[in-house]
C-alpha positions in Angstrom: -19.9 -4.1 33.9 -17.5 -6.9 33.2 -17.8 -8.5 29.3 -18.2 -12.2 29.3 -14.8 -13.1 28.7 -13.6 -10.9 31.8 -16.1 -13.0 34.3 -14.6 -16.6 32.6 -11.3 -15.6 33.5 -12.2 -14.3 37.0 -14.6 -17.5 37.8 -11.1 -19.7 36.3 -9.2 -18.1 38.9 -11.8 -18.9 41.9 -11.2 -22.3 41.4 -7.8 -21.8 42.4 -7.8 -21.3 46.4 -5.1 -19.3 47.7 -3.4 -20.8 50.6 -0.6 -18.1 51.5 -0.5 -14.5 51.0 3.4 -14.0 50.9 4.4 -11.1 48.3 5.9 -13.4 45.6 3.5 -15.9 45.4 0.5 -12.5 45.1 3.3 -11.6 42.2 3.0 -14.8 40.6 -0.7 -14.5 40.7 -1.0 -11.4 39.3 1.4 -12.2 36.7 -0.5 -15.2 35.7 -3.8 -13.1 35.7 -2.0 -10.9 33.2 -0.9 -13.8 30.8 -4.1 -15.6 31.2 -6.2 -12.2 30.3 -4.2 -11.5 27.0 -4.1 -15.1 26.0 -8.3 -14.7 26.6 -8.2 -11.6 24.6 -5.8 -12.8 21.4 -8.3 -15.7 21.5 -11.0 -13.3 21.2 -13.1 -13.1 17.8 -13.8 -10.0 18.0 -12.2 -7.9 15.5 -11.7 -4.5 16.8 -9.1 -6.5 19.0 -7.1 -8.1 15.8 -4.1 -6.1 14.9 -2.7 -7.2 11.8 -0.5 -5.6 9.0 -0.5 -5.4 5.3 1.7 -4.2 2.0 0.6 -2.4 -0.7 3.4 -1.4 -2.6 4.2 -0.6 -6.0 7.6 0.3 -7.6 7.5 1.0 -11.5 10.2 2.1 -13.8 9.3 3.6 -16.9 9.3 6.0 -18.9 6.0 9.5 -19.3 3.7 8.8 -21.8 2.2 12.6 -21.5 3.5 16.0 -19.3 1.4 15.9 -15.8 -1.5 17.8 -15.8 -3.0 19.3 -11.9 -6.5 19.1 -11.1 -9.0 19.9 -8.4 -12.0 17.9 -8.1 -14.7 19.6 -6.0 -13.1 21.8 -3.5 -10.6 18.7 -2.3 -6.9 18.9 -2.5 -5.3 19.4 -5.7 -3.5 16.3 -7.5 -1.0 15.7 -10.2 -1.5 13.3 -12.7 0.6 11.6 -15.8 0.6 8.2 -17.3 4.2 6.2 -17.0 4.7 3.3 -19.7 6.6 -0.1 -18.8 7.8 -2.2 -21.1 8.2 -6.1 -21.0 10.6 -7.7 -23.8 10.9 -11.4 -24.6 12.9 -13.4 -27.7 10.2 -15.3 -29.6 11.2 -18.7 -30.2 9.7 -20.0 -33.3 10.9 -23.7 -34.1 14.6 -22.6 -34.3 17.1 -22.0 -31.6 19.0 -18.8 -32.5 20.8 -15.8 -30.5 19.0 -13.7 -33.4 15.0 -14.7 -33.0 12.2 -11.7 -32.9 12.4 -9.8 -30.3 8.4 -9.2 -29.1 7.6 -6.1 -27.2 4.2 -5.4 -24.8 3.9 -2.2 -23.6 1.9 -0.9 -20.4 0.5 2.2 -19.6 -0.1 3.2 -16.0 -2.1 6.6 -14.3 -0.4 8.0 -11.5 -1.5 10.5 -9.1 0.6 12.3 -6.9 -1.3 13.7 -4.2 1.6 15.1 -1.5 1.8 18.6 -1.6 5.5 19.1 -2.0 6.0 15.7 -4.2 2.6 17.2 -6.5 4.2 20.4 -7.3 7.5 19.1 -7.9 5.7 16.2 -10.1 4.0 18.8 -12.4 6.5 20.8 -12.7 9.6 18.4 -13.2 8.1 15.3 -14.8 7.8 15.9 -18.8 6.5 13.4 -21.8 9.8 11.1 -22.2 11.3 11.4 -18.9 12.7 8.3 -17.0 11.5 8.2 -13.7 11.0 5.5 -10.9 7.6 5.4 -8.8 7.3 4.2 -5.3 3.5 4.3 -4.4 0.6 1.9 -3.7 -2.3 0.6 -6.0 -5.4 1.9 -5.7 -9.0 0.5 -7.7 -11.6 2.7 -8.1 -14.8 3.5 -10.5 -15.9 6.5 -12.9 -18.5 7.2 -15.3 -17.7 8.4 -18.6 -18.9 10.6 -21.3 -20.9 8.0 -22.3 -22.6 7.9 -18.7 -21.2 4.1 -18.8 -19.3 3.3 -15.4 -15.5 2.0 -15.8 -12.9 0.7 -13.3 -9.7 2.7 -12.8 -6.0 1.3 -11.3 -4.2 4.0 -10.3 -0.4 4.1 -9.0 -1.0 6.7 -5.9 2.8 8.3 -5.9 4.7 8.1 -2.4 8.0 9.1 -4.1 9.3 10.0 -7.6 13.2 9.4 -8.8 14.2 11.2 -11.7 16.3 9.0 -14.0 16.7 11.2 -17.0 19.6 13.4 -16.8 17.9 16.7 -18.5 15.7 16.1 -15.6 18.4 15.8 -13.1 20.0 19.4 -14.9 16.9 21.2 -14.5 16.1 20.3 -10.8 
C-alpha cells in the first residue's frame, strides 16, 4: 500500500494531462517523476531517510604515564590499556615584559584503549612507561562504579592507530 507521500506525488501528477505519447516526452515524464519523488523524500521528516555524516577524531601526542596492562571483562574481547600525558606550556607574564618570564606547565593525563586485535597486541607489548607515541582514535564517554560503589564518568581515547616516536621503541619493533 502506497505511504502518504507516494499518493501526493501521484495525485500532483494527475493534474498534469498528457496530450501525446511520443517516447521523449514519456522520458521526460518519467524523469520528472524521478526528481519530484526524491525531492518529496529529502523533504521527508522522517529520520530513517536522513543520511548525514559526522567526525569524531582524536590525535594526541604524548608521552606513557604507565606500561599497558590487557584485560578481559566478562567473556568480551580483550583490550589494552595505558594512560598517555600531554603537556600544555605557556610564559607567564607577570607585570614585566621579558624573553626570560616563568614558564607554567599543565599536564593532562588521558586513558586509552586499544581494542584492534593486531594494534592491542602490538600496544601491550611495544608501548612502555616513557615512550613517545602519537594516537589517532575517537573519544568515547562512559560511566563506572567504583570501590566506593559511587558512579563516575570516564573519557576514554579508543586507539585506531599508534605511532611510535621514541627511538628505543622504533629498535625494538
Amino acid at each position: 500500500m502506497p505511504d502518504r507521500k507516494q499518493r501526493e506525488v501521484t495525485e500532483v501528477f494527475h493534474l498534469f494531462p498528457q496530450k501525446s505519447k511520443s517516447s521523449s516526452e514519456k522520458m521526460l515524464r518519467r524523469a520528472t517523476t524521478q526528481i519530484f519523488r526524491q525531492a518529496v523524500r529529502c523533504a521527508s521528516t522522517d529520520s530513517s531517510l536522513i543520511l548525514e555524516r559526522s567526525i569524531n577524531r582524536v590525535q594526541l601526542l604524548g608521552r606513557v604515564g604507565q606500561d599497558p596492562v590487557m584485560r578481559q571483562v566478562e567473556g568480551r574481547n580483550p583490550v589494552t590499556i595505558f594512560s598517555l600525558a600531554t603537556n600544555e606550556m605557556w610564559r607567564s607574564e607577570g607585570g614585566e615584559v621579558s624573553a626570560t618570564g616563568d614558564i607554567s606547565q599543565k599536564t593532562t593525563w588521558h586513558r586509552v584503549s586499544v581494542f584492534k586485535p593486531g594494534l592491542r597486541d602490538v600496544a601491550y607489548q611495544y608501548v612502555k612507561k616513557g615512550s613517545r607515541i602519537l594516537i589517532e582514535g575517537k573519544l568515547d564517554y562512559g560511566e563506572y562504579v567504583d570501590k566506593n560503589q559511587v558512579r563516575r564518568q570516564a573519557t576514554t581515547i579508543i586507539a585506531d592507530n599508534i605511532i611510535f616516536l621514541s627511538d628505543n621503541v622504533r629498535e625494538r619493533v
